[in-house]
C-alpha angles and dihedrals in degrees: 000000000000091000101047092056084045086056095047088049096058089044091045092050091043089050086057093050085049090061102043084047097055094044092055085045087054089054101045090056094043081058091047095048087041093064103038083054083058100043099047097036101252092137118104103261111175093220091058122116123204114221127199128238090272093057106053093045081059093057104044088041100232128111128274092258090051084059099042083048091049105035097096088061112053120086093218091064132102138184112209125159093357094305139103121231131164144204118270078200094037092054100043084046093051105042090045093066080040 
């Protein structure tokens, strides 16, 4: 009997450390994402524009396939309602440390 609350307590004591573990890993990745919004302009700046798949192949330079190919991973670009739209800042942000 002994053993066996011996046992619970070190799970119980493990399951504690697991907790405490997970919640500083949250907000280690909260930082992290934190600072790649900021970086790459996904914050919600008022003075942001949101620009459709045709603009910002303008911008880049590129054609509407090479943006469809590419959306998923830009940081700038979101999927809302079933539809992509990106950054003005986000983009200029991001081509400029490209």
């Amino acid at each position: 009997m002994k053993q066996h609350l011996d046992l619970i307590a070190e799970l119980n004591d493990c399951y504690k450390q697991r907790v405490e573990l997970d919640a500083r890993i949250a907000a280690a990745m909260a930082s992290v994402l934190k600072g790649l919004a900021e970086a790459y302009g996904n914050t919600s700046e008022s003075d942001d524009e949101w620009l459709t798949v045709k603009e910002v192949a303008k911008a880049m330079k590129c054609s509407t396939d090479y943006v469809y190919e590419h959306k998923e991973t830009w940081p700038f670009a979101y999927k809302a309602c079933g539809r992509w739209k990106f950054s003005k800042n986000g983009l200029r942000r991001w081509m400029d440390v490209r």
